[in-house]
MMTF fields as JSON, N, C-alpha, C and O atoms, coordinates in Angstrom:
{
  "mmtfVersion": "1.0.0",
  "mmtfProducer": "UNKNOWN",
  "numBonds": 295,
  "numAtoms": 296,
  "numGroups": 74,
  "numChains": 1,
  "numModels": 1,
  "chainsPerModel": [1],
  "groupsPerChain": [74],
  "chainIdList": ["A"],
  "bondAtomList": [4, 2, 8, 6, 12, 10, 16, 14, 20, 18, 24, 22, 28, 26, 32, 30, 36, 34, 40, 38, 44, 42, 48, 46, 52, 50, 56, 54, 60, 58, 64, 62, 68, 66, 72, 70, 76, 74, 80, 78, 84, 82, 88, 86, 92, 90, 96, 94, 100, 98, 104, 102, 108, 106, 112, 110, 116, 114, 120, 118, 124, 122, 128, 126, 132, 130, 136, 134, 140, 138, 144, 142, 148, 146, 152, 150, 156, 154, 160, 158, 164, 162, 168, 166, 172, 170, 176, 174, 180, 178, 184, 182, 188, 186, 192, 190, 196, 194, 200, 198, 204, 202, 208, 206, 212, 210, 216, 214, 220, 218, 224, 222, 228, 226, 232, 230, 236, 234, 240, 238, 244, 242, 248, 246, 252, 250, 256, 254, 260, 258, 264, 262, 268, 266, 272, 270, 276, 274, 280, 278, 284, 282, 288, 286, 292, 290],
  "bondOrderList": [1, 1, 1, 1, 1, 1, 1, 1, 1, 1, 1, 1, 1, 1, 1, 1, 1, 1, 1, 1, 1, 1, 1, 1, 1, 1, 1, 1, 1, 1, 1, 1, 1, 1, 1, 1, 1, 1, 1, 1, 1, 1, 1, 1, 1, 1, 1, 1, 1, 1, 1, 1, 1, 1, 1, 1, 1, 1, 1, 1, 1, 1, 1, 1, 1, 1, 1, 1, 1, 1, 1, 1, 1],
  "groupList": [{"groupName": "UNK", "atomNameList": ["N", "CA", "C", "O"], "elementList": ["N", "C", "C", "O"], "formalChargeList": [0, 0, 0, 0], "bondAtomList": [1, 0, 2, 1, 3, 2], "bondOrderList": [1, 1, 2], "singleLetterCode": "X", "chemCompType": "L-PEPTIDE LINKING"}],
  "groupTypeList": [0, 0, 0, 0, 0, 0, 0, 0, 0, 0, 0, 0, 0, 0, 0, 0, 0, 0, 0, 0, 0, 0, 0, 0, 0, 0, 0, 0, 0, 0, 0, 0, 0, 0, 0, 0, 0, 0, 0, 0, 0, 0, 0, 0, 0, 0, 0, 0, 0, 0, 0, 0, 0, 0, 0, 0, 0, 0, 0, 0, 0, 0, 0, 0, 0, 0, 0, 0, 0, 0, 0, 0, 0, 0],
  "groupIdList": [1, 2, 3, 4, 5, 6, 7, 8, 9, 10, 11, 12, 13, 14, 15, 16, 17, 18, 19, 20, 21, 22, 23, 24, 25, 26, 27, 28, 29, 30, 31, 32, 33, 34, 35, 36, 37, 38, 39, 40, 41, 42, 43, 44, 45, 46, 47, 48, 49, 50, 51, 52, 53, 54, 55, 56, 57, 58, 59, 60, 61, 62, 63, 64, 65, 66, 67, 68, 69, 70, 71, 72, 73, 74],
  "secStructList": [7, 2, 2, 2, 2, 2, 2, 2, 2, 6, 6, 6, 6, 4, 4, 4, 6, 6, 6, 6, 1, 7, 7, 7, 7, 7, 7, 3, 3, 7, 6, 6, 1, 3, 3, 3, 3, 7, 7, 7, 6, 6, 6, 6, 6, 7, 6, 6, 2, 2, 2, 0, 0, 0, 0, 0, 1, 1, 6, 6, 2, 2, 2, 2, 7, 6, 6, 7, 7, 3, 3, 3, 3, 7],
  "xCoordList": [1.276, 0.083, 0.199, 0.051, 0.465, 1.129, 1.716, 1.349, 2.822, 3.819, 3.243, 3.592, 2.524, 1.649, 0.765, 0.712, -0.011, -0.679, -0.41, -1.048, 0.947, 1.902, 2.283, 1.982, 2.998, 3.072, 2.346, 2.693, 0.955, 0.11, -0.481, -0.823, -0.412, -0.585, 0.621, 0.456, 2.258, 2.839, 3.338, 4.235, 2.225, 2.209, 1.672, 2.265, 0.306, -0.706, 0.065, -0.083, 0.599, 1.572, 2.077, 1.963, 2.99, 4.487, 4.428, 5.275, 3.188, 3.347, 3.226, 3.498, 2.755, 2.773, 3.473, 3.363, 4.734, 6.08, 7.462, 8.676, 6.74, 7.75, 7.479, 8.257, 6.119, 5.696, 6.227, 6.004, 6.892, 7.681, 9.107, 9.88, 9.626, 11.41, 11.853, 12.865, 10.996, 11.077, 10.565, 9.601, 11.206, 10.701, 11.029, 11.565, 10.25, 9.854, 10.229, 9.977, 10.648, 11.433, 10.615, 10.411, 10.306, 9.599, 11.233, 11.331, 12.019, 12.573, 12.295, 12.639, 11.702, 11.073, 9.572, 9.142, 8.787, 7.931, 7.795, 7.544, 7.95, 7.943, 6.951, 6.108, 6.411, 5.222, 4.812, 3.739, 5.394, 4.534, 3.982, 3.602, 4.123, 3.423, 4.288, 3.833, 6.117, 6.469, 7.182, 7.786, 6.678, 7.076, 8.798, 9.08, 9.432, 10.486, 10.503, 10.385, 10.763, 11.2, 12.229, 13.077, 12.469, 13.337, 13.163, 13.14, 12.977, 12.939, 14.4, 15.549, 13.913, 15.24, 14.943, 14.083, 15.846, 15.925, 15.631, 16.306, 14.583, 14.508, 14.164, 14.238, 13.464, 13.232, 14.634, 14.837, 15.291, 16.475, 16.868, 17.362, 16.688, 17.628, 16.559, 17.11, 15.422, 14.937, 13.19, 11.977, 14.021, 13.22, 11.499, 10.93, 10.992, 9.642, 9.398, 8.405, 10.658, 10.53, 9.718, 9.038, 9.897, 9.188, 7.953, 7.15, 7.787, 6.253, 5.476, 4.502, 6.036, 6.052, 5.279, 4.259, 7.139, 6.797, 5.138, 4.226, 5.082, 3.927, 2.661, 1.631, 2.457, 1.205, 0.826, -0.369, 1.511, 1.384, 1.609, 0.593, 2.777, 2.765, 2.786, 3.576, 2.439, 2.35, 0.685, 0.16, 0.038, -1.561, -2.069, -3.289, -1.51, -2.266, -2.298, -3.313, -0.975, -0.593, -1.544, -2.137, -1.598, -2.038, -3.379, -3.428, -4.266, -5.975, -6.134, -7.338, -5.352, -5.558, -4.976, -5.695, -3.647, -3.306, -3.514, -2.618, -4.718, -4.427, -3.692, -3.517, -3.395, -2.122, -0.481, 0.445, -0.626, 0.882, 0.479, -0.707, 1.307, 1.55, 2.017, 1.466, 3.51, 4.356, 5.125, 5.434, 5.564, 6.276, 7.347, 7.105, 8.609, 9.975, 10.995, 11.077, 11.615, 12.429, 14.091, 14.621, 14.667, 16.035, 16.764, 17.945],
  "yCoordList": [51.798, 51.854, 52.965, 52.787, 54.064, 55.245, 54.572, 54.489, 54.196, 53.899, 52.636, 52.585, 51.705, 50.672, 51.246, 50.714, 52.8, 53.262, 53.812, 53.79, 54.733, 55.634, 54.607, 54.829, 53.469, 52.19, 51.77, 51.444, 51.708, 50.865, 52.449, 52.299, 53.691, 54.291, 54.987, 55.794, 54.552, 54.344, 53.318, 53.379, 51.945, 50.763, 51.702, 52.187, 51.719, 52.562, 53.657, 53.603, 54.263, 55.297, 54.975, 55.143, 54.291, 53.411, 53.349, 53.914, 52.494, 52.303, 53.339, 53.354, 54.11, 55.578, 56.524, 57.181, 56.413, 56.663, 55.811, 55.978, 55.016, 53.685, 53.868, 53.882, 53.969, 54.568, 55.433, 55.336, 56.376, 57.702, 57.34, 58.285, 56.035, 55.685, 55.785, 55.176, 56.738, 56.717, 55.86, 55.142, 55.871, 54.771, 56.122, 57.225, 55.052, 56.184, 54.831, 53.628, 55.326, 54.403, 55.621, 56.834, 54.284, 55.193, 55.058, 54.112, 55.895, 56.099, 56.33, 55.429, 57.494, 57.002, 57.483, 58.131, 57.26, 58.165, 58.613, 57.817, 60.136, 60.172, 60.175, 60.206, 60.145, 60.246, 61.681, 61.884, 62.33, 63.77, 64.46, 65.614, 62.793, 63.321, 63.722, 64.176, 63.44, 64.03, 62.451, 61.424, 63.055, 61.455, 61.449, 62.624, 61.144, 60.775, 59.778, 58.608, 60.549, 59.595, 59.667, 60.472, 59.072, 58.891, 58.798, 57.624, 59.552, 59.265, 59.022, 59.448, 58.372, 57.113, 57.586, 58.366, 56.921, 56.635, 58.131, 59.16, 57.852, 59.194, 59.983, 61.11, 59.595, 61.321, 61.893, 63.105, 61.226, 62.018, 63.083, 62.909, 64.177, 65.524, 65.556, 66.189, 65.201, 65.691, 67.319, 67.464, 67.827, 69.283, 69.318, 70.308, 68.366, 68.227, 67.359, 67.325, 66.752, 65.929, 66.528, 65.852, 67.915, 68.726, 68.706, 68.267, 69.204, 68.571, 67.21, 67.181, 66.237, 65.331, 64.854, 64.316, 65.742, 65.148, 65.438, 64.614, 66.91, 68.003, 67.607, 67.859, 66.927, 67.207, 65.816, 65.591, 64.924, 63.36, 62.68, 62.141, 62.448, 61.789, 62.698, 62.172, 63.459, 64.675, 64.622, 64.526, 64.772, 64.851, 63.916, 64.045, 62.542, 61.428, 60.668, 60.163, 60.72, 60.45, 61.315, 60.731, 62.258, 63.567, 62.801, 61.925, 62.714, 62.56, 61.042, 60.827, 59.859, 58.94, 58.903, 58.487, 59.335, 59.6, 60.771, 61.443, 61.054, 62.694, 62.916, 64.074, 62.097, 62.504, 62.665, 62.813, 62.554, 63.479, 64.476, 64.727, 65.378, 66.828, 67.112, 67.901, 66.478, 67.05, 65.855, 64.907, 65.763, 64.821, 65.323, 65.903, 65.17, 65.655, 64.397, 63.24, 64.746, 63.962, 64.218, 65.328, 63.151, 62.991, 62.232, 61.909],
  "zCoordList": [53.179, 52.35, 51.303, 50.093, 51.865, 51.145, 49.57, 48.398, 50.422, 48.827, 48.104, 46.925, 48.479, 47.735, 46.257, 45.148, 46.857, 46.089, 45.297, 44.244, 45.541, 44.832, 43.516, 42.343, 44.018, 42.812, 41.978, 40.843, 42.547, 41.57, 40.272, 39.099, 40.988, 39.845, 39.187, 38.271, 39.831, 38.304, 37.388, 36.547, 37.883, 37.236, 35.931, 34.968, 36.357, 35.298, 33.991, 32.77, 34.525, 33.59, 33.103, 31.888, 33.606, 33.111, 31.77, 31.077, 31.138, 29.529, 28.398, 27.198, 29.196, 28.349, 27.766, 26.731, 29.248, 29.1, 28.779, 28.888, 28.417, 27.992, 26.023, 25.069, 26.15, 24.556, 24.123, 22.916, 24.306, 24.463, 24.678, 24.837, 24.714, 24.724, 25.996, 26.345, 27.028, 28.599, 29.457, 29.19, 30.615, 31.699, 33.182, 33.287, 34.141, 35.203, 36.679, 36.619, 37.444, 38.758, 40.109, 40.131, 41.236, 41.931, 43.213, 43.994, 43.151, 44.057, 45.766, 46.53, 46.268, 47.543, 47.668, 46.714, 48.655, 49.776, 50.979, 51.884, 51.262, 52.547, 52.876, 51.979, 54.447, 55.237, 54.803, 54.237, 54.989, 54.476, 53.103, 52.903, 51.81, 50.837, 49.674, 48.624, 50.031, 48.979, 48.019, 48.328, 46.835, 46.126, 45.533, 45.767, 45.23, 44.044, 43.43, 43.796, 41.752, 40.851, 40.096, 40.484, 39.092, 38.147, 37.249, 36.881, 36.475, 34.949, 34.023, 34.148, 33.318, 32.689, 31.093, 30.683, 30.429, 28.629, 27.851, 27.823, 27.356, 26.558, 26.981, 26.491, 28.455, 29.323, 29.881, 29.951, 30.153, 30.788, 30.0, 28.886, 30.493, 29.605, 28.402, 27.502, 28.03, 28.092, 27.423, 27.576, 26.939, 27.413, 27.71, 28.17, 27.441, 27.947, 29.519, 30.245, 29.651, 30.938, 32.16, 32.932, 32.216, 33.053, 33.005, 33.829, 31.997, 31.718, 32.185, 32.938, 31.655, 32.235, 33.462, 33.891, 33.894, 35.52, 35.636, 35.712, 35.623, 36.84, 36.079, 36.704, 34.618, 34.049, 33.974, 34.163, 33.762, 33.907, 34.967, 35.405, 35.695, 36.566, 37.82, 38.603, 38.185, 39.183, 39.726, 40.836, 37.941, 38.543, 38.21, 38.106, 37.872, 37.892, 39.495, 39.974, 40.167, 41.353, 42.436, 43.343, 42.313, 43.218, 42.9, 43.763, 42.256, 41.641, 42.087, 42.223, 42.38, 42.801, 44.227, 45.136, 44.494, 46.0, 46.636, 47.147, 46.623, 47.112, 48.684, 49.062, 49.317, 50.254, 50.128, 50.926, 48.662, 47.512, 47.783, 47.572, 48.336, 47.855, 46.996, 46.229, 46.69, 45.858, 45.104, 45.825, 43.39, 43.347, 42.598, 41.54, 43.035, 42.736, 41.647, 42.06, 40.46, 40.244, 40.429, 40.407, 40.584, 41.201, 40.067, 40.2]
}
């Protein structure tokens, strides 16, 4: 259920960062909240990707799943 929800809000994102030449892959979820992703195309490398992650898809995930703690990219 976890990772169902985690998905459907980076269905939601997705086009935002696709607007931006980037795309975003939900790699895993563990039970304890921690997410991975992937960011692809024009986010890779980068220098705002960080951003990114923690201010977009970090607290959009966290504000709809709040049993994210943490979301890490790989």
């Amino acid at each position: 259920m976890l990772k169902k929800n985690v998905e459907k809000v980076i269905k939601k994102i997705k086009p935002f960062i696709q607007a931006d030449g980037g795309d975003i892959q939900l790699v895993s979820v563990s039970e304890d909240g921690i997410v991975k992703v992937k960011l692809t195309g024009a986010c890779r490398g980068c220098p705002m990707a960080a951003m990114t992650l923690k201010n977009n898809v970090e607290a959009n995930i966290k504000k709809e799943v709040p049993e994210v703690k943490k979301v890490l990219s790989v």
